[in-house]
N, C-alpha and C positions, 0 to 999 in steps of 0.2 A: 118748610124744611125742618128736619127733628134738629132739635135744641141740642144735644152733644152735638151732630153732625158740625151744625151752626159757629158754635164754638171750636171747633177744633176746626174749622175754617179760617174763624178768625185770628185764632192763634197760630197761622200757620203762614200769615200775613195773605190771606186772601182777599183785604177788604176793597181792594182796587177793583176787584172784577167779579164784588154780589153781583149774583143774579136777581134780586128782588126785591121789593118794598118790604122794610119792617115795618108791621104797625107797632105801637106802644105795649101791647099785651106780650107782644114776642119778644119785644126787647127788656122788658122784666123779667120773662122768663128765662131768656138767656141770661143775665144779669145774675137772677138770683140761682140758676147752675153754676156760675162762674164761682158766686161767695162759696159754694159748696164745693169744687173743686180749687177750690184757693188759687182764683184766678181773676177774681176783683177787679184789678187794675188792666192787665193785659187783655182782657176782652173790651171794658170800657171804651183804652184807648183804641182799639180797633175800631170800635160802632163811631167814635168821634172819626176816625178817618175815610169812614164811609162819603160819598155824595150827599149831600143834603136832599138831594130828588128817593132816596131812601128810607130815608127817616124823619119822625119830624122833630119840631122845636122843644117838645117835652121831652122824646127821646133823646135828644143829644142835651140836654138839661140832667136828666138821671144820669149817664153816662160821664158826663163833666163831674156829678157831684160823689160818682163812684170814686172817681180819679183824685178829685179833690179830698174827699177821706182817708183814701190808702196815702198821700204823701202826708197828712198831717198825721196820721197815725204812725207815721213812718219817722218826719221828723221830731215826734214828743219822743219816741223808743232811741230815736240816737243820742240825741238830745239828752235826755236821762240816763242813759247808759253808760253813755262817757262824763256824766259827772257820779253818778255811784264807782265808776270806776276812778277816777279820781279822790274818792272817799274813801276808797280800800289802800291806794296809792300809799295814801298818807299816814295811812293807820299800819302799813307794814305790809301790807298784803299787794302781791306781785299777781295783777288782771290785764286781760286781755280780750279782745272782743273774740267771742267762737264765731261771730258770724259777719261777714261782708256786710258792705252798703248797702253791696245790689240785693243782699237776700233782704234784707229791711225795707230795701223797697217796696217789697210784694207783701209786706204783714196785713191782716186784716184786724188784730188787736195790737194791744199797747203789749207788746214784748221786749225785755232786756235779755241781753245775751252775754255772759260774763265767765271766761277760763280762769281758773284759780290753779294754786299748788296743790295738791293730795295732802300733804301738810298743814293749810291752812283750811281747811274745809269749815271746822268749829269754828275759828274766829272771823271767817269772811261770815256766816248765819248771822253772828253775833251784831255784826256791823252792820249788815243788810236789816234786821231785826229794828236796830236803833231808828233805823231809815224808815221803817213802818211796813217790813216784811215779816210776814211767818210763813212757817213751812206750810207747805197744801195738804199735811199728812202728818202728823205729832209720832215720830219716833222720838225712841231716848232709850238708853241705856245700853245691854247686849246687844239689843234691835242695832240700831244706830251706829253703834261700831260697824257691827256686820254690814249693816247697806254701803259704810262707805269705802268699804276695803272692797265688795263686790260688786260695785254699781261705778257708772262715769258721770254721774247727774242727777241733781235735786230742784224741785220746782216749789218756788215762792211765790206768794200772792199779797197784793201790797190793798188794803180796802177802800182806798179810793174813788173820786167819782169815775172812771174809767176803769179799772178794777186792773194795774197794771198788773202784769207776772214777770218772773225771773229765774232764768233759770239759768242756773250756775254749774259748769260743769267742770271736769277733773279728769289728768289719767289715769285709768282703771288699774287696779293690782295687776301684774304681769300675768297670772293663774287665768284673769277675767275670762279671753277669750277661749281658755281649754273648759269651763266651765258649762253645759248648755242652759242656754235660756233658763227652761223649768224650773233648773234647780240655782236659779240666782235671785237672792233675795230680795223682794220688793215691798214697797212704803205699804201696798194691801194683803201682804202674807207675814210681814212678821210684828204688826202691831200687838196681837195678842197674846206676848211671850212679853214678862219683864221682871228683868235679869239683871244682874251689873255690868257694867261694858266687860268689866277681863273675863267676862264669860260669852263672849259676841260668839267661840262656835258651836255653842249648844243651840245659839240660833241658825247658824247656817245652816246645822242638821235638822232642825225642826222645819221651817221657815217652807218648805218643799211641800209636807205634811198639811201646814195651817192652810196653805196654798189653794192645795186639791179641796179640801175640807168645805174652802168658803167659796169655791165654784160650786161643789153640790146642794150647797145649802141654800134654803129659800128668804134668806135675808133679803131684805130693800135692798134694791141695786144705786139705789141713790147714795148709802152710807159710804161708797167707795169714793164720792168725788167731792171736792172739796166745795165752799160756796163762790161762787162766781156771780158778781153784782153786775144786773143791766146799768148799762153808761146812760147817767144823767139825763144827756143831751138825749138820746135815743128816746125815751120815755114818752116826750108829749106825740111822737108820731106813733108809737104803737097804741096806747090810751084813746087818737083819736080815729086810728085804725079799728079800734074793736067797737067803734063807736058809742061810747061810754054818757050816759044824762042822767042827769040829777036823783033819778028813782029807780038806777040797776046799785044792786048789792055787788063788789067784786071782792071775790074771792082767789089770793094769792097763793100758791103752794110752795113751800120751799119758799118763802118771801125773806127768809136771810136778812139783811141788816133794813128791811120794813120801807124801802126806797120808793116802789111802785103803790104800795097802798097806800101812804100819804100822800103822793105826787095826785094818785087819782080823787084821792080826799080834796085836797086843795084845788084841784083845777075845775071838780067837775059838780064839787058838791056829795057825792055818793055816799051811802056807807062803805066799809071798806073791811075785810077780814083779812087777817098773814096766818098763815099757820108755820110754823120751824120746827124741824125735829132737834136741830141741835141748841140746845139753853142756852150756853153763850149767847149765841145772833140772835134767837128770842128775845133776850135781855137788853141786847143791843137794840134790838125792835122799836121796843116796848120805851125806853130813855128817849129813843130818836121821836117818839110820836108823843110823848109826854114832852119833851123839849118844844115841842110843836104847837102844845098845847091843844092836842088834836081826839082827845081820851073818847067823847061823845060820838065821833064816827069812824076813828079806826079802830077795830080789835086783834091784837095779837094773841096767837095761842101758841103755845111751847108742846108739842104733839105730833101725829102722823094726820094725813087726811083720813085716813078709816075710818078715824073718831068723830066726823062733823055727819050733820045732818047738810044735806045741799037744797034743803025747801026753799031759802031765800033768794038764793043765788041765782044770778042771772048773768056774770061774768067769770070764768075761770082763766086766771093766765098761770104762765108757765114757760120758768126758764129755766129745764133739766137738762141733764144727758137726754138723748136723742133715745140710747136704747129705754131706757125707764121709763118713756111713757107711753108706749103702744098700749098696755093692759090700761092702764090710767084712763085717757081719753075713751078708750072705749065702755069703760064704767061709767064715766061721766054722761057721754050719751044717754043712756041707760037714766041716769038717775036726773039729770038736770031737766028739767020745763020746756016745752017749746018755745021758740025765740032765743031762749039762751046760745051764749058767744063762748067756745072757749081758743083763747089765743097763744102760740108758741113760740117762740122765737130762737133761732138759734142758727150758726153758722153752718152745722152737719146737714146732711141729706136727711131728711125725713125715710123710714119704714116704707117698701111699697105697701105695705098694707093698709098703711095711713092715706085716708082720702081725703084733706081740707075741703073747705069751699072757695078757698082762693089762698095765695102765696102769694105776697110781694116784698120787694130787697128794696130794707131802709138804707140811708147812707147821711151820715152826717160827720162832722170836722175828729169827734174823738168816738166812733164806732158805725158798725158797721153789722148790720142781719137780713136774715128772712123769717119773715115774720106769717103766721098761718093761721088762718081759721076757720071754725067750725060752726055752723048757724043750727042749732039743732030743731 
């Protein structure tokens, strides 16, 4: 049976009356369609309510440990939510949850969800800040004004070993919805305008212009997203996914605060490369692997991939935006050794263009992916 079909069976509660055996290949696949249509939990529990003459003991194994993910990822986001919200409480700031239980139910990351005053926008940042949030997007100034009188929402990312997020939302100025889209300022069209705030509507006029300007432009499309750390716990299953031994070189792109390349240093012996375009997390890399005492086999480099030779390399991993790395992996083909692995991971639908050598949907207590590779 096709795997949407599959799925939208069993989310329609047809699981009383399959018609067939799933083997374990199918039931990852449906599984890892579910992660990518954010539907995790609600397929799982269906495949558990199947007959056991359906499925077998490994299948209803992954599908328990789907379910078991999505509720502790569900209760750490309540859980925390309502005590940052309690923290705003205290400090003057009138919060509210923007989202239901039941929508928390269904998360597949560590998300907080938090309404504020229009008023309070600056000093809820401030507080959440102390908490060990920054913005996913560094406005200030004109910029910043402008976004928050035209926008109903800001997103936070907390660095942790889960890499929670928060997003804190507001009523929009009354104008918002006479406004269309295009011309409402956003966190990637008015960063490169700065201005002093009482001059926020030089940017609202601009902000349209910068807008168009970095669509047609052939900058990295990576530069537009902020860094998002693989969770901890996730790690030694992708590492032993790619199947990782003592004499593959692995090579990290976007390796951000250096997580994965010492995980793989230390578990498996290898050498180990990160490269980061943004200095900060380079630096933060570089402390985290020095603190490790780890100098002699991981390397960080503060740079683009462009810049590296891939002679060594015999593992490539990668955890981007989904659209930023069709061109990517297909250069790497191109340039890496046969044998070489390179691995993906990530919640979005892969490119149909994109052909893995295999998909399967991790699941553990604080995250949650599908994870791809490529055996060149």
């Amino acid at each position: 049976m096709d795997a949407p079909v599959a799925i939208a069976k069993l989310d329609a509660g047809l699981a009383s009356i399959w018609p067939c055996k799933l083997a374990l290949d199918e039931v990852r696949k449906l599984l890892a369609l579910a992660v990518h249509a954010q539907l995790a939990r609600k397929t799982a529990e269906a495949i558990l309510t199947l007959d056991h003459t359906c499925v077998c003991e490994e299948s209803i194994r992954l599908a328990q440990s789907a379910v078991d993910a999505c509720q502790s990822i569900s209760d750490y986001s309540s859980s925390a939510q309502d005590k940052l919200g309690e923290v705003f409480e205290r400090q003057g700031v009138k919060a509210c949850q923007s989202q239901k239980k039941t929508k928390l139910a269904e998360l597949q990351h560590q998300q907080l969800f938090i309404r504020i005053g229009r008023d309070k926008i600056d000093q809820a940042i401030e507080i959440a800040t102390t908490n060990g949030f920054y913005k996913a997007h560094n406005i200030s100034g004109a910029n910043w004004e402008c976004y928050k009188r035209f926008n109903k929402r800001i997103d936070l990312i907390k660095r942790d070993d889960v890499t929670t997020r928060l997003r804190l939302a507001w009523h929009p100025n009354k104008v918002y919805n006479r406004i269309p889209q295009f011309l409402r300022p956003a966190t990637k069209s008015v960063e490169p305008i700065r201005l002093s705030a009482k001059l926020w509507w030089i940017s609202l006029l601009t902000s349209p212009i910068f807008s168009l300007a970095k669509k047609r432009s052939r900058q990295d499309k990576q530069t537009d997203w902020p860094f998002l750390g693989t969770p901890m716990e996730l790690i030694p299953s992708l590492l032993e996914f790619a199947n990782i031994t003592p004499s593959d070189t692995l090579l990290d792109i976007g390796c951000g605060d250096g997580r994965i390349v010492l995980e793989a240093a230390k578990t498996y012996g290898c050498k180990s490369i990160g490269i980061e375009k943004d200095p900060d997390l380079a630096n933060l890399a570089k402390k985290r692997v020095e603190s490790a005492d780890f100098q002699n086999q991981v390397t960080i480099i503060s740079g683009v991939a462009t810049e590296l030779s891939y002679t060594d390399v015999s593992v490539v991993f990668l955890f981007l935006p989904v659209r930023s790395i069709t061109n990517l992996i297909d250069s790497l083909l191109e340039k890496l050794t046969p044998g070489s692995r390179i691995i993906v991971h990530e919640q979005a639908d892969l490119p149909n263009s994109l052909k893995p050598s295999a998909s399967v949907p991790f699941f553990c207590k604080s995250g949650i992916t599908v994870a791809h590779i490529w055996i060149v």
